[in-house]
TORKOL-4160 file (C-alpha; in steps of 0.2 Angstrom, whole numbers, padded with zeros to 4 digits, m for minus):
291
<pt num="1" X="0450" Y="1145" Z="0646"/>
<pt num="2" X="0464" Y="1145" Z="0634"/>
<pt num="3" X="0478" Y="1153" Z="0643"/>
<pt num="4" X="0473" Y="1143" Z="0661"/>
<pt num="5" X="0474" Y="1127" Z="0648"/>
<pt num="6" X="0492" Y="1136" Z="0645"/>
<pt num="7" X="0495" Y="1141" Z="0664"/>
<pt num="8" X="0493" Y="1123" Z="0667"/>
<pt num="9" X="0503" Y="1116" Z="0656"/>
<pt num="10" X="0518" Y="1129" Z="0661"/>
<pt num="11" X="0515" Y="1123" Z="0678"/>
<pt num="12" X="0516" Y="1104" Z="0674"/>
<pt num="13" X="0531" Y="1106" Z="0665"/>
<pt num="14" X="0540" Y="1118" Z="0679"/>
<pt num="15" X="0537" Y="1103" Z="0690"/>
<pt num="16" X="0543" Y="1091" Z="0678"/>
<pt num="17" X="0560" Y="1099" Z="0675"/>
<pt num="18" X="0559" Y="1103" Z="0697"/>
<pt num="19" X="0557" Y="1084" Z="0697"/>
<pt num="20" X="0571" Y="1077" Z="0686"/>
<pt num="21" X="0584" Y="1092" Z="0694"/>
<pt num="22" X="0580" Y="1083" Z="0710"/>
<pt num="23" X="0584" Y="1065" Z="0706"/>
<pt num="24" X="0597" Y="1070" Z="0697"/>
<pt num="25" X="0604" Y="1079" Z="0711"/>
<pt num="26" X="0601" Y="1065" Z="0725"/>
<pt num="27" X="0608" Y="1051" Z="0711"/>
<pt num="28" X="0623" Y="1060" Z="0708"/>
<pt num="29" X="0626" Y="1061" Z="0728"/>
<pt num="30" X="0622" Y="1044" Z="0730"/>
<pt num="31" X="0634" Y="1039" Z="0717"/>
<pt num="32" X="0648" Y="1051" Z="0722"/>
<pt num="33" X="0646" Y="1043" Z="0741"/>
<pt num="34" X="0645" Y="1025" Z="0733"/>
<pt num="35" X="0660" Y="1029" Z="0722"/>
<pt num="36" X="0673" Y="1038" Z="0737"/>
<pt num="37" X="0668" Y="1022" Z="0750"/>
<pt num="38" X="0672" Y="1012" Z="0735"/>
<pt num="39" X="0690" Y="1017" Z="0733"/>
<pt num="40" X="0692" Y="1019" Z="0751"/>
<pt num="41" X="0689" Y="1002" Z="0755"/>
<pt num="42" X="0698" Y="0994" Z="0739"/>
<pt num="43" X="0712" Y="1005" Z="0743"/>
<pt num="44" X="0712" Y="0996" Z="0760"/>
<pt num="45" X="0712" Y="0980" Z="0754"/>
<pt num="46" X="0723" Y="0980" Z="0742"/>
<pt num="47" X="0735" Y="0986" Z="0757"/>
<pt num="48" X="0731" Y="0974" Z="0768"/>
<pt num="49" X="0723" Y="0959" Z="0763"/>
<pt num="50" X="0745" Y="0951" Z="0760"/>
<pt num="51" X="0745" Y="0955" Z="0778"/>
<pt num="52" X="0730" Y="0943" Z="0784"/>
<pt num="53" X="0738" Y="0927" Z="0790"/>
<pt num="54" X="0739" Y="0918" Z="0808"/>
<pt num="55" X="0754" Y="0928" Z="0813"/>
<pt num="56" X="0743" Y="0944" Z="0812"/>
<pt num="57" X="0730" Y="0936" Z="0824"/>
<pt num="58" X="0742" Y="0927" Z="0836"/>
<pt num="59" X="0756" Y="0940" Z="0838"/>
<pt num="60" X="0758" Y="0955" Z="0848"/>
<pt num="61" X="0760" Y="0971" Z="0843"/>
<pt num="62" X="0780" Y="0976" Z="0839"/>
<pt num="63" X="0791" Y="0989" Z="0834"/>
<pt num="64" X="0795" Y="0980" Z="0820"/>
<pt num="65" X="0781" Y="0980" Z="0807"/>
<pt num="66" X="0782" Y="0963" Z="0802"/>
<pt num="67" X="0778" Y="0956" Z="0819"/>
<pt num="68" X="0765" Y="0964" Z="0824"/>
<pt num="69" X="0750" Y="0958" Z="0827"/>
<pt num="70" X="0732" Y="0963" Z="0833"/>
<pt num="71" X="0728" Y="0951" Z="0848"/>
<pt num="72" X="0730" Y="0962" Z="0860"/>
<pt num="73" X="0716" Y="0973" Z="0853"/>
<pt num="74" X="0708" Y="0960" Z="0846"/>
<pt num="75" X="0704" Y="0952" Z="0864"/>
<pt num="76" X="0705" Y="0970" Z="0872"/>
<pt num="77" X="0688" Y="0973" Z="0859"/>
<pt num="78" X="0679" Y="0956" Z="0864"/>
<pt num="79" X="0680" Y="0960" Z="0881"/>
<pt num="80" X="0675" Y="0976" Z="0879"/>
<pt num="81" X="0660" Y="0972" Z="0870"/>
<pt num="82" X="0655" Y="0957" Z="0881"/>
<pt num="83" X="0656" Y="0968" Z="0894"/>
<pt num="84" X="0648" Y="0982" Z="0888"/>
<pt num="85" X="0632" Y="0971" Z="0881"/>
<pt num="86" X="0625" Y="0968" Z="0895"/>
<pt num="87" X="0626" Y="0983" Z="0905"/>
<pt num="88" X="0619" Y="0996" Z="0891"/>
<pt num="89" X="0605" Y="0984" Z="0889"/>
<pt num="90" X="0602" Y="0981" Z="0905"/>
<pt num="91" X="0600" Y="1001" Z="0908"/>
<pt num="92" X="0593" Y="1005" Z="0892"/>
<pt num="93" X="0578" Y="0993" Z="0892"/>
<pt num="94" X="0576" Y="0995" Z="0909"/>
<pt num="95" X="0573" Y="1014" Z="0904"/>
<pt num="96" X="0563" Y="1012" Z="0890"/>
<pt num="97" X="0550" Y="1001" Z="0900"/>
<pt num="98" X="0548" Y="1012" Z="0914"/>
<pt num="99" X="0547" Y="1028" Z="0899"/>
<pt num="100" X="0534" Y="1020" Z="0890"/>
<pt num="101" X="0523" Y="1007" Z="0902"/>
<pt num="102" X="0526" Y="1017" Z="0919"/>
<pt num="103" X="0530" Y="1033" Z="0918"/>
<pt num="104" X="0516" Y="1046" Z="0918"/>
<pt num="105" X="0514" Y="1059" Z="0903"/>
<pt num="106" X="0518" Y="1075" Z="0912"/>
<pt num="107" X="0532" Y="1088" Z="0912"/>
<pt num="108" X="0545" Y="1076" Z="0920"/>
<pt num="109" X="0545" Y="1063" Z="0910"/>
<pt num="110" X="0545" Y="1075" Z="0894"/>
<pt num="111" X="0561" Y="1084" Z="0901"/>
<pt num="112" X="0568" Y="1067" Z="0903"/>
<pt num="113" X="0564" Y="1062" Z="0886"/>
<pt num="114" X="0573" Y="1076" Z="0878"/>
<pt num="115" X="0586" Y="1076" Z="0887"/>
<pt num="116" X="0590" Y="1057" Z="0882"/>
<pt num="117" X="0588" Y="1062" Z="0862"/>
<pt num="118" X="0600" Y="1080" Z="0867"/>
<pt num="119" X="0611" Y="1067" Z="0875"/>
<pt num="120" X="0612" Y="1055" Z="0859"/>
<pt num="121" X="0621" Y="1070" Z="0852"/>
<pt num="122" X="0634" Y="1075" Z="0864"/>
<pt num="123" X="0653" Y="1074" Z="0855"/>
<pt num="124" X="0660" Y="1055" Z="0862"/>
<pt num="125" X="0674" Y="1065" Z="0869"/>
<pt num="126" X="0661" Y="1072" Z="0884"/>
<pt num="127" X="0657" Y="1053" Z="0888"/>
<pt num="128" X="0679" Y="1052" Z="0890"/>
<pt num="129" X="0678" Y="1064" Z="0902"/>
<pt num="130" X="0664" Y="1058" Z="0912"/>
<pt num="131" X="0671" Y="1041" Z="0913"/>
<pt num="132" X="0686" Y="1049" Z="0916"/>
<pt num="133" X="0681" Y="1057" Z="0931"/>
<pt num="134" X="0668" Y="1045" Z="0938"/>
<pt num="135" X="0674" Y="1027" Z="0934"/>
<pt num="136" X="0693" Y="1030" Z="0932"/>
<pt num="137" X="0695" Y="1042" Z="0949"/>
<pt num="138" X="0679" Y="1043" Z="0958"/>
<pt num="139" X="0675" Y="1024" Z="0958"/>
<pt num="140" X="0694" Y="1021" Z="0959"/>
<pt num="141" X="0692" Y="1007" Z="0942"/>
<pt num="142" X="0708" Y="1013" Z="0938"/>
<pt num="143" X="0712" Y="1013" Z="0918"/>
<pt num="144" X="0704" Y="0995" Z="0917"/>
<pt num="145" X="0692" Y="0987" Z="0904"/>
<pt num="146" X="0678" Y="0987" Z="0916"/>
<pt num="147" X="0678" Y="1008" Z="0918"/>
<pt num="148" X="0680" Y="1008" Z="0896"/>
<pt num="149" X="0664" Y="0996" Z="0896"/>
<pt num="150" X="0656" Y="1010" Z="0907"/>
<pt num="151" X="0661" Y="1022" Z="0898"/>
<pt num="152" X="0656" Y="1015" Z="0881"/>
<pt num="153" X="0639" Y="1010" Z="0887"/>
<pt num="154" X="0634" Y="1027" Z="0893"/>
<pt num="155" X="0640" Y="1032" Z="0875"/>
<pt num="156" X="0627" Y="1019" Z="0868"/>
<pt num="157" X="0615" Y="1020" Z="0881"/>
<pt num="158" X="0605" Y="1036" Z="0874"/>
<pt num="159" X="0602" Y="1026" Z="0855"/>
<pt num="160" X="0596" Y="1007" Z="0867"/>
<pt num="161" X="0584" Y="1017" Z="0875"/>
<pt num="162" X="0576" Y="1029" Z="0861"/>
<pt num="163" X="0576" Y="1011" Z="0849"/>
<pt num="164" X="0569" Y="0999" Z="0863"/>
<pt num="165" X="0556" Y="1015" Z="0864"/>
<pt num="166" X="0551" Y="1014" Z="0848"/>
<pt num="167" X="0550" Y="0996" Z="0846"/>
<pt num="168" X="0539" Y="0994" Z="0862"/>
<pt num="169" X="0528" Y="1011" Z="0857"/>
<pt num="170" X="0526" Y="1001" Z="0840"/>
<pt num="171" X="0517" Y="0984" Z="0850"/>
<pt num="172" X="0500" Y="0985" Z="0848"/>
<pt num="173" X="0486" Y="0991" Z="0863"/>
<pt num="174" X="0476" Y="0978" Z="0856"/>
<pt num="175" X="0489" Y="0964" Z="0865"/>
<pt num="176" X="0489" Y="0972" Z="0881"/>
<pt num="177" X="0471" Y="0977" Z="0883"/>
<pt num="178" X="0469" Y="0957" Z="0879"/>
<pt num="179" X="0481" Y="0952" Z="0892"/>
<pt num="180" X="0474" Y="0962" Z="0906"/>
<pt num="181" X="0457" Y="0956" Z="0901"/>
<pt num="182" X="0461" Y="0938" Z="0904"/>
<pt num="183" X="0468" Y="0942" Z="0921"/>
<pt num="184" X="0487" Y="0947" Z="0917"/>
<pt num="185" X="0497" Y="0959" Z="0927"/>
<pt num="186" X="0506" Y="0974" Z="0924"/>
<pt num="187" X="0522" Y="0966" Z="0923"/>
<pt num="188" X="0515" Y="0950" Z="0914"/>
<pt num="189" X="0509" Y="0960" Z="0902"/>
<pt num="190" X="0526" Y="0966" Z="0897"/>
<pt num="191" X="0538" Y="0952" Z="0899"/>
<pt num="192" X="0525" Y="0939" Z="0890"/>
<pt num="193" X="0517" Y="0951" Z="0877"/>
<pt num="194" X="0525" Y="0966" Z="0876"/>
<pt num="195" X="0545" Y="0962" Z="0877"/>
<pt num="196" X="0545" Y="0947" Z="0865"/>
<pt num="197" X="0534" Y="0960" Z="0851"/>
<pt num="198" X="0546" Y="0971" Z="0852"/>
<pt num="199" X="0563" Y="0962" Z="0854"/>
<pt num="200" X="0567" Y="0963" Z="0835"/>
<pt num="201" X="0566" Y="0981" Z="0837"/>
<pt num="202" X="0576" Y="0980" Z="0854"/>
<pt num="203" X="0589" Y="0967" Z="0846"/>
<pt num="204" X="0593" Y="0978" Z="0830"/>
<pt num="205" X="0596" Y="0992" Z="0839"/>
<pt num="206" X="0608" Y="0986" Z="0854"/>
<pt num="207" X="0618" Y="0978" Z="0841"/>
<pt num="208" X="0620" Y="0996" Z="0828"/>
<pt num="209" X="0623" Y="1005" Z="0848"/>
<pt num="210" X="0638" Y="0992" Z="0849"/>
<pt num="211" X="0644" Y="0993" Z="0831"/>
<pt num="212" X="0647" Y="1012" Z="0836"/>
<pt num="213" X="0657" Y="1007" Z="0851"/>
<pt num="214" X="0668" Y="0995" Z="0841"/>
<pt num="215" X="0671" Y="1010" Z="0832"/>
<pt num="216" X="0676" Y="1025" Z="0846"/>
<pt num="217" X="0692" Y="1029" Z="0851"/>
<pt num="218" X="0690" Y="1046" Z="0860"/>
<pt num="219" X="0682" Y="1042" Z="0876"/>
<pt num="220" X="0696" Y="1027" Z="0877"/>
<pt num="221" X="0709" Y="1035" Z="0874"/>
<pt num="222" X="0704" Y="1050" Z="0887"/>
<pt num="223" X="0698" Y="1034" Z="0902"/>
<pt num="224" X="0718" Y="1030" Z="0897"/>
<pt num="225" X="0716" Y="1013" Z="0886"/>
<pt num="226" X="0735" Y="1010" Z="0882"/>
<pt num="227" X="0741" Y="1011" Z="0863"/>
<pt num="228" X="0755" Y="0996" Z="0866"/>
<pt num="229" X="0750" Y="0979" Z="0875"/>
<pt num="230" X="0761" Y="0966" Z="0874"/>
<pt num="231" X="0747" Y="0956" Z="0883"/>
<pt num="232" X="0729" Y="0950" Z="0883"/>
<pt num="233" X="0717" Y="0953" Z="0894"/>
<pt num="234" X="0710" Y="0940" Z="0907"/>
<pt num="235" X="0698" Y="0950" Z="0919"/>
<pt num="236" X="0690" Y="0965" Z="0919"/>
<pt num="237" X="0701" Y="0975" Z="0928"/>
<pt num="238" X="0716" Y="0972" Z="0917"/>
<pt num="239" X="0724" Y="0984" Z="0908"/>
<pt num="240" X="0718" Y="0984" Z="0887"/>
<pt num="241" X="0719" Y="0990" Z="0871"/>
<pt num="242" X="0707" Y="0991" Z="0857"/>
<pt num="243" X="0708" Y="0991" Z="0839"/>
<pt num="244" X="0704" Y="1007" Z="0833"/>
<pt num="245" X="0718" Y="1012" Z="0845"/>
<pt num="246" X="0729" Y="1001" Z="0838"/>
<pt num="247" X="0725" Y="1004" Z="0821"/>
<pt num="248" X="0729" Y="1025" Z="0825"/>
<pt num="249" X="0745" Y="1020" Z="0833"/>
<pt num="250" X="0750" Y="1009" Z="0819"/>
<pt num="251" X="0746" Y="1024" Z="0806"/>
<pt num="252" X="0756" Y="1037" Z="0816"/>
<pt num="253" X="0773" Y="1027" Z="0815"/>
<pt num="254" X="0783" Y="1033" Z="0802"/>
<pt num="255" X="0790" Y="1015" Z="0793"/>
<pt num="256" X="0779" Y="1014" Z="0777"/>
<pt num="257" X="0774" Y="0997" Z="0782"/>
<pt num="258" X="0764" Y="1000" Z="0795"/>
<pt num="259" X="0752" Y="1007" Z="0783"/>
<pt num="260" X="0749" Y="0991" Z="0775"/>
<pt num="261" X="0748" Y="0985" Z="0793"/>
<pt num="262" X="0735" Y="0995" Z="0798"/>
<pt num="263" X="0724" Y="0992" Z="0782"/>
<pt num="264" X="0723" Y="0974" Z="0788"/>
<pt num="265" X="0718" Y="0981" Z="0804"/>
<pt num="266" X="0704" Y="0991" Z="0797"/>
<pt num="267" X="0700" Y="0974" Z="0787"/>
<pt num="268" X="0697" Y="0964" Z="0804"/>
<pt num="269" X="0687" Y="0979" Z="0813"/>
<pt num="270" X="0675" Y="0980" Z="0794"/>
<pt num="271" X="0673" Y="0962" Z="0795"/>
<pt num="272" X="0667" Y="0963" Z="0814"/>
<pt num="273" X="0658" Y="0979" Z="0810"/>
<pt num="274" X="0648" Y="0969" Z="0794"/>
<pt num="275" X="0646" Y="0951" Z="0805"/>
<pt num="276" X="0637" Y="0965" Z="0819"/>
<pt num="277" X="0626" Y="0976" Z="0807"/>
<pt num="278" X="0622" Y="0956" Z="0799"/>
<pt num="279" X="0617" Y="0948" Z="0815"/>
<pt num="280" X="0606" Y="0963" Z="0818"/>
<pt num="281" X="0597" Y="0961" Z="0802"/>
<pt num="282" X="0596" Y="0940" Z="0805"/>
<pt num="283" X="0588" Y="0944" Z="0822"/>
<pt num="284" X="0574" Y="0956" Z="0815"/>
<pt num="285" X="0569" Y="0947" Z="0802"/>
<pt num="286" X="0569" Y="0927" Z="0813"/>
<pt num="287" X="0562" Y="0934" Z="0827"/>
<pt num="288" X="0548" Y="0947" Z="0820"/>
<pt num="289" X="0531" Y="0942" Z="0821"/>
<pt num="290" X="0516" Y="0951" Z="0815"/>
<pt num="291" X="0501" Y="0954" Z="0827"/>
């Protein structure tokens, strides 16, 4: 009895040291990732915060660093968001529904569902070539803000459709079992009880999937999005640019200033980036409701 008194005690403390290794390990990594974003982003700003004023937003780009501007890309990025908004949640929810209220459970609609989370995956540069190939040549877009939408939404398309999933997989039987009982259809069902359960969940994760295109350049640049307009776009088969496009060219010219101008850059795309990630957590907390 003694020594399994002893055997236990040994054990216990074994797990105890085990215990305070492991939160010391995942504090000190939390800390060291804190810490590195930390000085990148003060770095940034300190950069490019004097560079912030009404000529940055109204000018063009320029070869001269204290011209330059970021409307072009600015406008280049709304229209490719607007754009790209509606058509990847068009498709994705769309494909969620049929997944998750239609579709039968059998080997097809398995092979289709891990084929979807394998595609969520695939390097952004596969989606450049694609768009490439269909939008840019096959559909004859040309190198225009509508083929980069199309693009950008097959991109985001995979992360609409395995959130909106989730969101509606989370709505309760209960609700639809009570709306057929009272005479509802199929389709009633799920635009009146269904959709508006689940939208939080559909919302928040549209708007992550387009924080993520705000922030690609690869498939862009490879559908031939220019890296100099002296323009701004007005339809959406004009010519464009986008920030993070911008901001790479800008850090590739040699003049040491335009560093300092791409920091404000980056400052601009953060502050779109945070004002996104913020409107997806406004919208799940308004509009979610407990059943």
């Amino acid at each position: 009895m003694k020594l399994s008194m002893e055997k236990v005690k040994e054990n216990l403390h074994r797990r105890s040291w085990y215990n305070r290794l492991s939160y010391g390990f995942f504090l000190c990594s939390t800390l060291i990732g804190i810490m590195v974003l930390a000085a990148l982003v003060i770095d940034i700003f300190m950069n490019g915060i004097g560079w912030l004023n009404w000529d940055f937003f109204n000018n063009y780009p320029s070869r001269k660093p204290e011209n330059s501007g970021i409307k072009s890309a600015f406008w280049g990025t709304i229209w490719m968001v607007g754009l790209t908004a509606p058509i990847a949640f068009t498709l994705g929810v769309g494909t969620a529904i049929y997944l998750e209220e239609y579709a039968k459970k059998n080997w097809f609609t398995r092979f289709i569902q891990i084929n979807i989370s394998n595609l969520a995956g695939v390097p952004s540069i596969v989606f450049g070539i694609l768009g490439l190939t269909l939008f840019v040549r096959y559909l004859d877009l040309g190198r225009s803000i509508l083929a980069g939408s199309l693009t950008m939404a097959l991109l985001i398309l995979p992360i609409i459709v395995v959130a909106a999933q989730e969101a509606i997989r989370a709505v309760p039987n209960e609700l639809r079992y009570g709306s057929f009982a009272i005479g509802g259809t199929k389709w009633q069902t799920i635009r009146r009880i269904v959709l508006p359960a689940a939208m939080p969940g559909i919302l928040t994760g549209n708007i992550l999937a387009l924080s993520r295109a705000i922030g690609e350049t690869a498939p862009l640049i490879m559908i031939g999005a220019l890296t100099f307009v002296a323009f701004t776009p007005e339809g959406p088969l004009d010519k464009f640019t986008v920030m993070p496009i911008q901001i790479f060219n800008w850090i590739s010219r040699p003049q040491e200033e335009f560093q300092y101008v791409a920091a404000a850059g980056i400052i601009v795309l953060l502050g779109m980036l945070l004002l996104m990630n913020s409107l997806a957590i406004y919208f799940r907390n308004k509009f979610q409701k407990k059943y």
